[in-house]
Every structure is written in C-alpha cells, then in structure tokens.
N, C-alpha and C positions, 0 to 999 in steps of 0.2 A: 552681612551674612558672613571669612578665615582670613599673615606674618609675611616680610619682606618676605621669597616664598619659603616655604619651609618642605622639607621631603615629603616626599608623597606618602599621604597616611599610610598605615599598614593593617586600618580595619579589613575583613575577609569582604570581598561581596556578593551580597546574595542574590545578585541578577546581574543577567548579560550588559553592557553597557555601548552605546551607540552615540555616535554627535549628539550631547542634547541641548536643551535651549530652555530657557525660564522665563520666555515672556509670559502673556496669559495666556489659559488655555482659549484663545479665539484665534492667537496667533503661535502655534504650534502643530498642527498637523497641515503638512503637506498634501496627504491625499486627503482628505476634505476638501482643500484650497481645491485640489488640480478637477473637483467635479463642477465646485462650482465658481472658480472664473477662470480666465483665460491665460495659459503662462506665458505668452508671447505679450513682447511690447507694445502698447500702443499705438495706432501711426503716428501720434506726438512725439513720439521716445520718453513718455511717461511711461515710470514703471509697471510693470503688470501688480495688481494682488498678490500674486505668490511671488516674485521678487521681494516687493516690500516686506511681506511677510519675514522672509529667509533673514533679509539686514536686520529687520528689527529683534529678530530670533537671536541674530550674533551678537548685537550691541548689547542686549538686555544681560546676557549669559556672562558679555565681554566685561559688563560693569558688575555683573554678581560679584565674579570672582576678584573683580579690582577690589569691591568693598570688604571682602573677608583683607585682605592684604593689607587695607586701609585699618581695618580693627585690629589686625594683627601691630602695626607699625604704632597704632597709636599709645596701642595698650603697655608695648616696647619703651617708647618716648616715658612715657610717665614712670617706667622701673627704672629708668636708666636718669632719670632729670633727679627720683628720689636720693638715688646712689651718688651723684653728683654733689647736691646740695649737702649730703651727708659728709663725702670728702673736700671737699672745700668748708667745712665749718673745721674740722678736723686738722686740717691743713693750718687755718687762724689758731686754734688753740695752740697746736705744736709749735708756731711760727713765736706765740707769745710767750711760752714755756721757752723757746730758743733766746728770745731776746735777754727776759729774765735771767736765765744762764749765762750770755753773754755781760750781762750787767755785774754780776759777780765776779767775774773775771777781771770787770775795770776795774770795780773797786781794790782789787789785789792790786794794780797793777797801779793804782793811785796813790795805794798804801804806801805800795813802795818808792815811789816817785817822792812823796810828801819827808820820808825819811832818807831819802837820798842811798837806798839800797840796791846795788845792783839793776840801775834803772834802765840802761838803755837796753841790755838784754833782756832780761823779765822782763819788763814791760810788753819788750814788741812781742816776747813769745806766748801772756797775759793775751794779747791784743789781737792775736794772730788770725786770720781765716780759717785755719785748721792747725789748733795749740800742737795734737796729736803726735804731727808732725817734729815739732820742738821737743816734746814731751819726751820723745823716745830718743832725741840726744841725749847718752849716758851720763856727758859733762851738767845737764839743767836739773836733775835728778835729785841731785841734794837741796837746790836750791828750793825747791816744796814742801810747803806742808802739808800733812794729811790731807786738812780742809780745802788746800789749792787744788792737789791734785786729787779731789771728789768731786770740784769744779771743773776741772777741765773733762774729767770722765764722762759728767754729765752735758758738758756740752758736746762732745763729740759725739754724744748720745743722740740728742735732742736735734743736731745739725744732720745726720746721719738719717733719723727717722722721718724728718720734715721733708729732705729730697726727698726719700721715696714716695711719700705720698701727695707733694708737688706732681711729679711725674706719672702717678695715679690716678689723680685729677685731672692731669692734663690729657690722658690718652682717653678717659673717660668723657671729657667735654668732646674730642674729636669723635668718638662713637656715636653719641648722642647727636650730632650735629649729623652726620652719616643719616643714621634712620630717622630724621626730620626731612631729610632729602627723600627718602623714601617716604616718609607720610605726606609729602608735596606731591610729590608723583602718581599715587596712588589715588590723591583726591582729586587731581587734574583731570586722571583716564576715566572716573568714576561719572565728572560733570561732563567730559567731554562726550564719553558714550551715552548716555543719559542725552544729551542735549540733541545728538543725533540721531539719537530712537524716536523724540519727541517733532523734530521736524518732520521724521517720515511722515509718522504718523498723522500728523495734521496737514498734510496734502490729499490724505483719504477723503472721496467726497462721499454723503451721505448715504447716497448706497452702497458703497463698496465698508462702510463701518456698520450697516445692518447685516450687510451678508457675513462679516464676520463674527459679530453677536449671534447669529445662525448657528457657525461653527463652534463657539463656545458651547452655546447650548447643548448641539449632538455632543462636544467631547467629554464634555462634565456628564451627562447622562451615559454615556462609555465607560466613564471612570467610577461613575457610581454604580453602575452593574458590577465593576471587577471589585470594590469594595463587599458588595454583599458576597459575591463567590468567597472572597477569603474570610469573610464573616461565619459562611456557614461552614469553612471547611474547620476555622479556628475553634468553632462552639461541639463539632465532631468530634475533634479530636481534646477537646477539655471532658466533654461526656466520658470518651473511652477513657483517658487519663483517671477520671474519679470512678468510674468501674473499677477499672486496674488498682486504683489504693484499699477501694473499700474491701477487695476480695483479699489482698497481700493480706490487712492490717487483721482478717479473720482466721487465718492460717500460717502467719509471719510471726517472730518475738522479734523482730527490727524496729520494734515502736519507736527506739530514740531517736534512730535515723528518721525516720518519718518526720517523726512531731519536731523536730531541727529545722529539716527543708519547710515543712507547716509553717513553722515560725518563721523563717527568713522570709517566705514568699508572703506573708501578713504585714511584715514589717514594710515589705518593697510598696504592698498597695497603697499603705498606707501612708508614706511617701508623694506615692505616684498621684493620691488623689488627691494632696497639696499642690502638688505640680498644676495638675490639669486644670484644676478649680483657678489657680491666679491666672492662666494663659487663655478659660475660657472669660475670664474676668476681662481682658486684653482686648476682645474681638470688638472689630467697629475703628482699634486707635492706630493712625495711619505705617506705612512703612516708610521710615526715614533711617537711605543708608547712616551706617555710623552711631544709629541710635539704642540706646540700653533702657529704654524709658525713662519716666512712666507714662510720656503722652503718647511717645513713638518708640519702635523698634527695627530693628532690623532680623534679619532669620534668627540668627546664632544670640542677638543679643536678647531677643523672646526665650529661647529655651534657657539660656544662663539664668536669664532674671525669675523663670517658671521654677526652675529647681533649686534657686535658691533661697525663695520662699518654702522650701520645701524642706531648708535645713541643708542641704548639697549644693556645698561649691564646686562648679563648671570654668574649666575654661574660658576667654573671650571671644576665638573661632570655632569656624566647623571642624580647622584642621589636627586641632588639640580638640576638640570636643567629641571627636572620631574614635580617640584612642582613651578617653575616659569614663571607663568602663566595660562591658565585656559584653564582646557581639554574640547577639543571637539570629536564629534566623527568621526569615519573614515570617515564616509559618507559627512560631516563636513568639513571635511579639507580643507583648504585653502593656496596656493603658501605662505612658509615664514613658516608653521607650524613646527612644530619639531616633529619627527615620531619616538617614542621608542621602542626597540624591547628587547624582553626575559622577563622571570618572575625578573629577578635579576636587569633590568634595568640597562645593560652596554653598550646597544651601540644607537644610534641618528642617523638621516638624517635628510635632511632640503627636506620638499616634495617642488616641483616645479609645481604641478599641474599635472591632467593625468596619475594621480599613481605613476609619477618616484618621485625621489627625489637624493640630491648630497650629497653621502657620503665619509668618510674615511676607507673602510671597516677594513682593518685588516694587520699585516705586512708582506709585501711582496708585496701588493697589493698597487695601487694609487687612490688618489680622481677622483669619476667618477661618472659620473650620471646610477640610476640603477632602475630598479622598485621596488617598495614599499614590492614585493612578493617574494622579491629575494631567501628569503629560505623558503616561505611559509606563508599562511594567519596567522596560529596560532602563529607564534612566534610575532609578534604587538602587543606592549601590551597599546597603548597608544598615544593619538594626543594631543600636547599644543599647544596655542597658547600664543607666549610670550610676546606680546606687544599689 
C-alpha cells in the first residue's frame, strides 16, 4: 500500500479522522466486540476477544503503513541503482578518454627523450600528475607546441572531469546503500508485524472466530447501508445537476463552456471505465505486500496498475498518489476516483460508483469490491481524481 517517510500529504480531507485500523472488518469494531464478548481477561491471563482484537487492529495498520514505506524505498533503490550504474559507466569512459590523453602526453615526452631534447625537464613536466601546474611556469612556455600544449589542455580537462564524477559515483553509491538500509527495515517491520498479527490470531479458538465472522457480517451490512445512503444522495444530486444544464443551455449562449466541461467529463469516464474494468479484472488475486502484479497486489499497487491500463501514469504510494490529481469531495466522487483512507494516508481503493469501490485490503485477504464504509465514515480522509 506508501517512501522512507515522506511529508505528510497535503490532499484536503473530507471526513473527520480518528485512530483507525485495517484489519478486516470482523476485527474493527470495538463496540460490536464489547456486546458480544467479555473485555476482561480470562482467569488463564488469556487475552479477552477485544484485546486481541485491539493488537491485531495495531499490527495490521502497523504493517500497512511499513508496506507503503517499503514501496516507497524500493521504488527509490531502483532510481537510484539506475543513476549509479549510469555514473560509473560514465566514469570508465572518462577514465579511458583520461588514459588516452595521458598516452599522448608520453609519446611527446618519448619524442623527446629519443632526440635527446630537453629531457629531464619536459619529460617530467610531459609526465606529470598535474602538467597544468608546469604549464603555467612562464620559463616551459616556449618549449610547446601547439599540438603539446592541446594535449596538455585536454588532459587537464579529462583529469578534472573524471574527479568529479569519481566523486558523483561515489556519494551516489553511499545514498543507495542508505535507502537499502531503509528497504531492509521496512521489510523486516512489515514481516515482523504480520507474523505477530498471525500468532494472535491463531490462538482464537473456534468460537471466538465464529463470533467474530458475526461481527463481520453486521459491519459489512452497516457499511453497505451507508453505501446506498451516498448512492442515493449522489444520483439526487446528478438529477438536479442535469436539470440545472438542460435549463442554462435553453436560455444561456455559454454553449462553449458547457460542451468543454461535456467533453472533459466524457473523456475522464471514459478513462475511468479502463481503470475499473482491469481492477474488476483483478478481484479474486490475493494481497501481497510489495506486490504490482499481475498475480498479486498490494492497495496502491492495484490502483497504479488499474490506471495505467488506462493510459495514466501513477505514482508507486498512496503518499505521492494522494497529490496526483485534484481532490474532490465525497459527495463528488466519481467511478475511476481514488478513495484514501486513515490520517497517515496508507491505504486506496478505486470507487466504482454507489459507495463501493475495488480494493487490495490487506494480507490474507484478496482483491474485492467492498463499500467505501468498510471500517467506517471517519477513517476517509480523501477523494482524487487522477486524470
């Protein structure tokens, strides 16, 4: 699902925001939990249901956001390895352009040697580490010609450009090396959270995992009622919207303006029903942090790969994929939109219209279409529209 971390988006948001959590919805509501089990510990000091609950609420949320930080770092690694590889090839050429020049140099310096001209001085100044230096004693000045001293110009050229990009490469290798440390770390906190979600969770004994498929059921039945609510307030407000043009465009000469927004908003669907069509294509293939497909994905790397089947290139996180494009609000939304949830901006869906929208939720879990409400109004922090 978002870069070693990177500043706090600055999309608007369009709902209140509250601690939230992305495990499933079986294990996100607290009050559900508090009716039906017990939040005190057991006489074993086995944890209650809504303890476990709460851990595996944090771990889940804890590895969300490790995995945006892990696609951020990796996507990083790979711009920064090409840039490398780039300067250090760059580095050989100049290096052999250096030698080259240097070789010319001897042979001046052989020339002279072989004729017994002025050898010990020319020579060494011919030979020198840095001619430059000799060069500009006004006494060696005559002793050049032209052709020498193009030679020496160009070597001091060639020795001049090759440090710098010696030193280019080398602060470049030490960067790259940097955020490999950080994509180690990020995939350590990712397995470690994960690994810790997955022990709670399998000390659940068989009732206490039906009672929470319970709770799944009421929440998704919760989320699918607020789904329809913005359903029907969105299809209200599209009614009155196409009331409101058809009367403008009878008593208006603003046609151009009209038929411009017309056209843009045709072009966006038609976009948007690229988008939806590969990420409904999608559903069923499991969630694997770090994944871009095509057998698996993660949040952010479903909506990249949905839009850009679509012709629109996306960012790699949520946390760049937040600020590309232009917020609208919930009421707003439109099939093709990108829907961000939590204050920290780690996870996306792609709405599909009708409140639902096709996401990757989390691992363990597969892409699936689900309501916008899944874990609740306040955790939404955010509608784009990216093309």
């Amino acid at each position: 699902m978002a870069s070693h971390r990177k500043s706090r988006p600055s999309a608007t948001r369009v709902a209140g925001i509250r601690t939230p959590a992305l495990a499933t919805a079986a294990l996100t509501s607290v009050a559900l939990l508090s009716q039906t089990a017990n939040a005190a510990p057991s006489e074993d000091g086995k944890p209650s249901l809504e303890e476990v609950e709460k851990k595996v609420d944090a771990l889940y949320r804890q590895a969300e956001s490790a995995t945006e930080k892990y696609d951020a770092a990796k996507e990083k690694t790979g711009t920064q390895r090409k840039q490398v590889d780039t300067l250090l090839d760059d580095v050989a050429k100049r290096t052999d352009r250096l030698n080259k020049a240097r070789e010319e140099l001897g042979s001046f310096a052989a020339a002279q040697y072989r004729t017994g001209t002025e050898v010990p001085q020319t020579a060494t100044f011919l030979l020198a580490n840095d001619p430059q230096d000799y060069f500009d004693q006004s006494q060696l000045m005559h002793r050049l010609t032209s052709r020498q001293k193009g030679a020496v110009d160009d070597y001091a050229t060639q020795q001049s450009a090759t440090m710098k990009k010696r030193q280019e490469a080398a602060k470049s290798l030490e960067t790259l090396t940097e955020t490999q440390d950080e994509l180690k770390t990020a995939k350590t906190t990712v397995q470690t959270k994960l690994a810790s979600a997955r022990e709670l969770l399998s000390q659940l004994t068989a009732q206490e995992k039906a009672r929470l498929a319970e709770i799944e059921k009421q929440q998704q039945e919760a989320a699918a009622r607020k789904a329809a609510e913005l359903a029907k307030q969105q299809a209200a407000a599209a009614a009155a919207a196409k009331q409101d043009t058809s009367s403008s465009s009878t008593s208006s000469s603003s046609g151009s303006s009209s038929s411009s927004s017309s056209s843009s908003s045709s072009a966006y669907a038609t976009k948007a029903a690229k988008a939806i069509a590969f990420a409904r294509a999608q559903i069923g293939k499991p969630y694997v942090w770090g994944a871009t497909g095509p057998g698996s994905y993660d949040c952010s790397g479903l909506s990249q790969a949905a839009w850009k089947a679509a012709g629109v290139s996306l960012p790699r996180t949520t946390y760049d994929q937040v600020n590309a494009g232009t917020t609208v609000s919930l009421a707003d939304a439109q099939p093709g939109d990108l829907v961000f949830f939590y204050d920290d901006v780690s996870h996306v869906g792609i709405y599909i219209g009708n409140g639902m929208m096709i996401h990757a939720p989390k691992p363990g879990a597969y892409v699936r279409e689900e309501s916008i409400y899944y874990g609740g109004e306040s955790i939404i922090h955010s509608v784009v529209r990216p093309a």
